[in-house]
Structure formats: C-alpha cells, structure tokens
N, C-alpha and C positions, 0 to 999 in steps of 0.2 A: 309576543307574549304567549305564553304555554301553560294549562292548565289542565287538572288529572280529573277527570270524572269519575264515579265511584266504582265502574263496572270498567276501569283499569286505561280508556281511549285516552289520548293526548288532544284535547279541543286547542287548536290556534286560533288565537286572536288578531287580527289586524285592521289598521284602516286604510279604507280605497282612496288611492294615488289620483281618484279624477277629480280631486278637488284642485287639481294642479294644472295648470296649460301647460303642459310639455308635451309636445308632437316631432321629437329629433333625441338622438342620444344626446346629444349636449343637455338638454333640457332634463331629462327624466336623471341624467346623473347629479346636474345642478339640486334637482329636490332635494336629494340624498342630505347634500348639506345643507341646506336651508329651511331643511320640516322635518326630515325624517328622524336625523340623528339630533336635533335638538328636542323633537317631543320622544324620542327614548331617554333620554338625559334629566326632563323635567318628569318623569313617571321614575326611574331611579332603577329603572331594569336594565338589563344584560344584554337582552335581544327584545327587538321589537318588530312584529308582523306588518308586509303590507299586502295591501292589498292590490297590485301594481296594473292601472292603467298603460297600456300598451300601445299607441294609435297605431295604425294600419301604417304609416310608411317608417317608424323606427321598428312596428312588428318586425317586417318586411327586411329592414336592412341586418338588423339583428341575425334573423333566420340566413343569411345568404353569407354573413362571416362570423362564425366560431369567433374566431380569439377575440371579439366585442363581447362577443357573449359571456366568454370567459371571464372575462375584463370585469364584466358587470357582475358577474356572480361573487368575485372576489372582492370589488369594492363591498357589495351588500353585507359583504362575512367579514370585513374590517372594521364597519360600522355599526354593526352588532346589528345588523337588520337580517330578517330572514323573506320570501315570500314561497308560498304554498299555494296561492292562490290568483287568479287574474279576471281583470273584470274587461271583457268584451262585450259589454254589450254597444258603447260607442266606439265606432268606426274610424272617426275623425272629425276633427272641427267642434269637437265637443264646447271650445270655449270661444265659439265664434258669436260675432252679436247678438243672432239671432240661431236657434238648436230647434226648438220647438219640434215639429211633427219629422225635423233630418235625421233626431237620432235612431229610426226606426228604419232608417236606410243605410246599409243594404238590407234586407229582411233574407226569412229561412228559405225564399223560393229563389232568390239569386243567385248563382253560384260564387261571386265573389266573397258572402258572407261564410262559406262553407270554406273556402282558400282561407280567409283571415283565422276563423278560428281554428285548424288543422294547423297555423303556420304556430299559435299561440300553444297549443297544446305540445310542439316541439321545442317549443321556448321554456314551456313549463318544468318541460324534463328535466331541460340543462341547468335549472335555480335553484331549483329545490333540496333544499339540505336533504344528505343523506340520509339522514333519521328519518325523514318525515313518511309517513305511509303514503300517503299516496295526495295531487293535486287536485284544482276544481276550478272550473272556470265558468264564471257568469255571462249569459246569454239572453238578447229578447225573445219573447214570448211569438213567436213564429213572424208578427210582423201586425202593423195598424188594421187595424179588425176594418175599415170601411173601405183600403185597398184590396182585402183577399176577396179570391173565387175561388171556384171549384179546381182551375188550371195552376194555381198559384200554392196550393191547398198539397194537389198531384207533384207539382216538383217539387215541394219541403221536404215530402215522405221521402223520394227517393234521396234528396240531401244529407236527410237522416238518419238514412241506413249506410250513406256514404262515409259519415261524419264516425258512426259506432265501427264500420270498419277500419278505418286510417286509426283510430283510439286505439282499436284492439293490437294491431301493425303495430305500434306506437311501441306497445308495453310490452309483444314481443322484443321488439328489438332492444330497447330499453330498459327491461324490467321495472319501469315506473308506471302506475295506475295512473290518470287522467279522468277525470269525470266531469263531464258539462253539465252545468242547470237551469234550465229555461225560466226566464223571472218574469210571472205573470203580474202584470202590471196596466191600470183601468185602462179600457179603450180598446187597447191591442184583442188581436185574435186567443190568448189565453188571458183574461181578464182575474180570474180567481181559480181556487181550485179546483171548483166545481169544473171549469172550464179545462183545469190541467187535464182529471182524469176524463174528460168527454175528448175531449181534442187532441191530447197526447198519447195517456194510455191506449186511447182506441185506434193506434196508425200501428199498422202489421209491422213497421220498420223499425217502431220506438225501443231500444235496447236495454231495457230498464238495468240494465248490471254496469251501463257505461254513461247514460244518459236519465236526468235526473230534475230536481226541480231546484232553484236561488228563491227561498222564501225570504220576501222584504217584507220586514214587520209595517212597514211605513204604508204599504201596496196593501197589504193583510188589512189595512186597518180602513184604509177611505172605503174598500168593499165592506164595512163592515160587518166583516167573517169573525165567526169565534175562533180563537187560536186553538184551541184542543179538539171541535168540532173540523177543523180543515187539517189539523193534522191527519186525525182521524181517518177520514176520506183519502188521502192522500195514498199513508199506510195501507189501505185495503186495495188500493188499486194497485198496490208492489210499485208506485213512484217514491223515491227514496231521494231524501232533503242533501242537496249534496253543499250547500250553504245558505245558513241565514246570513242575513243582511240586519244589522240594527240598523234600524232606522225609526224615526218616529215623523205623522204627518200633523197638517195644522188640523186644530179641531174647534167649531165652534158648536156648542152646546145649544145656543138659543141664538142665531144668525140675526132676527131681528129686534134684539136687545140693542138697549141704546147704544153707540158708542162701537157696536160691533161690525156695522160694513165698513165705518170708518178704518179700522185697524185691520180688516181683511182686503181693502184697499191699499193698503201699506204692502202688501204682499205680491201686488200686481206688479210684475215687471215684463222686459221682452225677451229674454234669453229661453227658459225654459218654458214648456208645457207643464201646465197646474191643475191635472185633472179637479172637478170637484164632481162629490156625491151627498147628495141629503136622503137622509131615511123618511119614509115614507109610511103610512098605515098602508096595510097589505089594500089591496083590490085594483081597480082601474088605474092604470098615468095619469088620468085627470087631465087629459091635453097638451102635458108638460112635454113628454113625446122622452126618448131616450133612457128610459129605465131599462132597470134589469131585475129580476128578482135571484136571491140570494138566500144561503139556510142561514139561519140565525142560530144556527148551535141548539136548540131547543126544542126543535122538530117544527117550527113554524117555518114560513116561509115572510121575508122581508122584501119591498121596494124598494130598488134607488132611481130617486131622479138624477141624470148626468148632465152634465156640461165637458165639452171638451179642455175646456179653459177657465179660471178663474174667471179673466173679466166678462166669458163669457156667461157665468152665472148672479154677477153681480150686476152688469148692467146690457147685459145683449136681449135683441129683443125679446126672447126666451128666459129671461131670468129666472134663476131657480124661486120657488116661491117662500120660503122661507121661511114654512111649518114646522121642521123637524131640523135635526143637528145638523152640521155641514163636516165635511173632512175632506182635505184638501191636499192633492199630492205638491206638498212645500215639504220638499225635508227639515225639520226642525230640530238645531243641534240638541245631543241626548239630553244634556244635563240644564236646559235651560225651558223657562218658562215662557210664551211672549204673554205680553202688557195686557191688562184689563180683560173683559168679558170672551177671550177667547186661550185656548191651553194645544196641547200638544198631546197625541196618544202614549206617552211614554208607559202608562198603565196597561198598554195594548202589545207593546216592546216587552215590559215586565213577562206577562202573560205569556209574549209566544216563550221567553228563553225558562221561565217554570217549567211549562208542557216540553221544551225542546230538553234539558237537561234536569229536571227534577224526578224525574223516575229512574228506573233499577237502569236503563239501558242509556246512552247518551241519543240522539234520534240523527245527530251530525257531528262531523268534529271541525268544521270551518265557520269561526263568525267575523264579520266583514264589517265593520261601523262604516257606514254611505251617510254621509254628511256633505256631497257635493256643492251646495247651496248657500257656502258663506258669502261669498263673494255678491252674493243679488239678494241678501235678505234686508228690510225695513234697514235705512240707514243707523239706526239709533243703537241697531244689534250687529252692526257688520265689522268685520276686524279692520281697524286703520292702517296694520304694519303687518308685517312679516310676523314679525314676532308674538303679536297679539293673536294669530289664524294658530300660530304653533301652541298655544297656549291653550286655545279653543279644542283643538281636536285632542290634545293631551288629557283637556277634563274630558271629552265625552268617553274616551278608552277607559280613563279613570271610573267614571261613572258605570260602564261595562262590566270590569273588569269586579267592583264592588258588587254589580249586580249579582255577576256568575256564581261569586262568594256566596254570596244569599241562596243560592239555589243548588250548595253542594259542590261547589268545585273547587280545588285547591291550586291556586298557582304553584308553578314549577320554574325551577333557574335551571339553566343549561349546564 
C-alpha cells in the first residue's frame, strides 16, 4: 500500500513476514498464498507491502542463485505484492519453542551478522520495484546490553564501517539506495534514543547518510519516551528514522488493580522475551536494582524499574513493585483492545505517526506493522485458522492505513 504525503514522498506501507515460520523458499513462497495475497484481497487494494522476513539460510540460497530470485520477484509482481523493505533483525529459528534472549544472536560484534545483512541488502536490490526510491532494512540494536564489552563494542564499529561501505558498493553497482536501521529495543546495548544518539552517533564509523535508526513504536513506548521529544533528539544528532515499526506494547495503568496480574499472567508464555518497565518517581532504585532513567519529554528526568522478563517482574524474587504503570514488550495487535483493567499503547502508535507524518516534511517513508505475537497471545485472543490470523493482520493495516488518513496522507493506486 502507497501513500502521498504532502511535501510530495511516497510512504509504503507494509506488514512483517515474521509473523510467519518460513525458514526455506518453499516456505516463504507458500505465505504468498496463504496470508499475503488473501489480506490484499480482504483490504480491496491493488498492491500490498511486505515486509519480508528473510532467515539466514533461504537469505543465503536466494543470494547464490539469481533465477530464484527472479522467480520470487516475479511471483510478488503477479500477486499484486511489492517489498521495499526487510526485517533482519532475526537470524533464524525465530519460531522455535523457545527465541527468548537467541534472537540477539548473532549481534553487531560478529562477523556473521555483518555477512547476513550485506547478503539481505543484495537481495533487497533485486525486489524492489523499480519506482521505488530507495530500500531499508531493520536491524538489532548492536546486541544484549549485559553480553557487551569494550572488545565487543571495538569490533561493531569496525563492522559498521564495513557494513556502510558494501551499502555504498552496493548502490554503485546497482544504482539502488539501501539503508539499515538499528531498532533500539529495552535491554539491548541501544535501549532508547537517548542511547541511539550516545551509542551510535558517537562511533567515528556510523555513516549516518547509509546507516540509520527502525523506530518501534511498541520499544518507544515500554521506555516511556515521548514521541516528539525522541524524535527530536534523534534529528539533532543527524540519525535519520529510516523505518517506523507500528507496533503497539501491553500497558497496565494500575498493575496492582484487581484483576490485573491475573490478565498480565495471561501473557506469560515461553517463546519470546517480554521485556517489562514501570515508571517510577524520579530519585533512588529503591533496591529494585535495574532501572534506568529516561527524559520524559518535559525536561524532567523519569525512572524505570526493569525486569528482563514478564514472569520475571510478576512473580521472580525481584518483582516489580507495583506503584506506578507497567508496559510490556508484548506486541499487541493495532486495532485491538485486551480484556479488563489493562490496554495497549496504541495512543503512543497514534502519537509517534502524528510527529512522524503530520508536519510539512514526511520524517520516513517506510512503515512496517510488527505484529509477530499472534500466535502466543492469551488463548481467548489468538487466531484459530489460517484464515482468521489473515483477517487479524488485514484489520491491523486497515487500522494503519485509517490512521495515516488522519494525519494527512493520501493513499495512492498503482
């Protein structure tokens, strides 16, 4: 889906493919017909964006034979689908029992993670409809903040400078732009923006004309950063948004409200990592250990207390204490509410795409619905069929797509 901002950019719309376990070309063509070309059909467009999960060994084969490549660009342009954009940040095994703290392996100090994404950036060339200016691919945030060092820290930078030259190579050869955006996300070594412009901008290697930041409204919100306040920062530091993520996280207002660990217990499961953060009055940790402090948009300064995990802050010996709101890295599909005394930041989603597209300039032209999460949410809200996940992710674009309306932007047909 294609939409015109008023300052004349084409914003693409799509949703990421990693709500899907396909890790072999047989797999990721299978999607095509079983989600991709039936939620363009139920939205009643012409073309519809993905956002295409790649794992590392169909990367891999894809990259080593063209006429597969071919093959796939050409099915995409039969089924009215387009992509512009690719989400690397998982590796592989994304939909294996248990992901938790793997999907941050390999990280930005391995060199294998620097091979996957160069191999995705050449894959990118070859997809991308001809109109389209230029592609973007999402990336982790350098890698899990309690495995870096100083040593770890030393070989990202030079990766990084390796990664901005292969891009630049790339687009010579090609004439297609490439852009990667690092998605700072709780925990990890870029945790917020604060972090991006400390951590990123400040590495001699960082190329900001190639290399760039994947703001996840869902990540934006459990730090709770103001969305105009961290764009803000971001723009001054010359890092440039090279795709938002809609996304929206769980939110509990009053954690120890009746009725409310009940249903944030519903959310416990073992596949993914659930970061949680509660706001805090400004001063000491109070012994909770694990905070961070954060600008609040306002020129104060905010607490969080962390947990690494959901069940870690609900029942580990550490538990959060449960004075102030909670937000919880659960992605929560856009257009839906969950049950009783707990909601979803979708007010936080609103907010960043206002500040991203509601002024004279557009700030991005890639947005990316990440709804990974149906398949392990509360049983009561999970898709039963095929059919029903197509129908899911069809409202949330819908619900998107409605938004962008709201804030000035005209859909476009091909």
């Amino acid at each position: 889906m294609r939409f015109r901002h008023r300052d004349g950019t084409v914003v693409h719309l799509a949703y990421c493919t990693n709500v899907h376990p396909a890790e072999d070309l047989a797999g990721v063509r299978d999607q095509l017909v079983r989600y991709a070309e039936p939620i363009r059909e139920q939205l009643g467009v012409d073309r519809l964006g993905l956002g295409l999960w790649l794992a590392h060994d169909v990367a891999t084969a894809l990259d080593t034979n063209p006429a597969d490549l071919a093959r796939l660009r050409a099915e995409l342009v039969a089924r009215g689908l387009e992509v512009v954009t690719l989400n690397g940040f998982p590796y592989r095994h994304f939909h294996a029992p248990v992901v938790k703290h793997g999907v941050y392996t390999p990280d930005w100090s391995q060199p294998d993670r620097l091979v996957y994404t160069t191999v995705l950036a050449r894959l990118l060339t070859g997809l991308m409809p001809d109109d389209a200016a230029r592609g973007s691919i999402s990336t982790l945030p350098l890698g899990w903040r309690s495995w870096w060092n100083d040593s770890r820290r030393d070989d990202a930078a030079r990766q990084l400078a390796a990664l901005a030259d292969e891009l630049a190579d790339l687009e010579h050869r090609t004439g297609r732009t490439v852009r990667v955006g690092f998605e700072p996300e709780p925990g990890c070594v870029v945790e917020s923006t604060d972090d991006a412009v400390r951590r990123l901008a400040g590495i001699d290697t960082f190329d900001t004309s190639r290399l760039g930041i994947c703001l996840d409204a869902c990540h934006l919100a459990v730090g709770f950063e103001d969305p105009q306040a961290a764009l803000g920062r971001l723009a001054a530091a010359g890092l440039a948004v090279v795709k938002v993520q809609a996304s929206c996280a769980l939110h509990a207002p009053d954690p120890a409200a009746p009725g409310a660990r009940d249903i944030l217990g519903g959310f416990v499961e073992p596949r993914f990592l659930h970061q949680t953060r509660e706001l805090a009055e400004p001063g000491p940790d109070n012994g909770f250990g694990g905070g961070s402090d954060v600008g609040s948009g306002s020129g104060s300064e905010r607490r969080l207390h962390a947990r690494d995990d959901l069940p870690d802050a609900l029942y580990g010996q550490r538990a959060l204490p449960a004075r102030g709101p909670w937000r919880v890295h659960f992605h929560i599909p856009l257009h839906a509410t969950p049950a009783g005394p707990v909601g979803s930041t979708r007010d936080v989603l609103d907010d960043v795409l206002a500040n991203v597209f509601g002024g004279r300039h557009a700030v991005t032209d890639h947005v990316e619905v990440e709804t990974y999460t149906w398949t392990v949410l509360p049983e009561r809200d999970r898709p039963t069929d095929e059919k029903s996940l197509a129908a899911g992710i069809a409202a949330e674009l819908d619900w998107t797509r409605r938004a962008l309306a709201r804030h000035g932007l005209v859909e476009v047909s091909s």
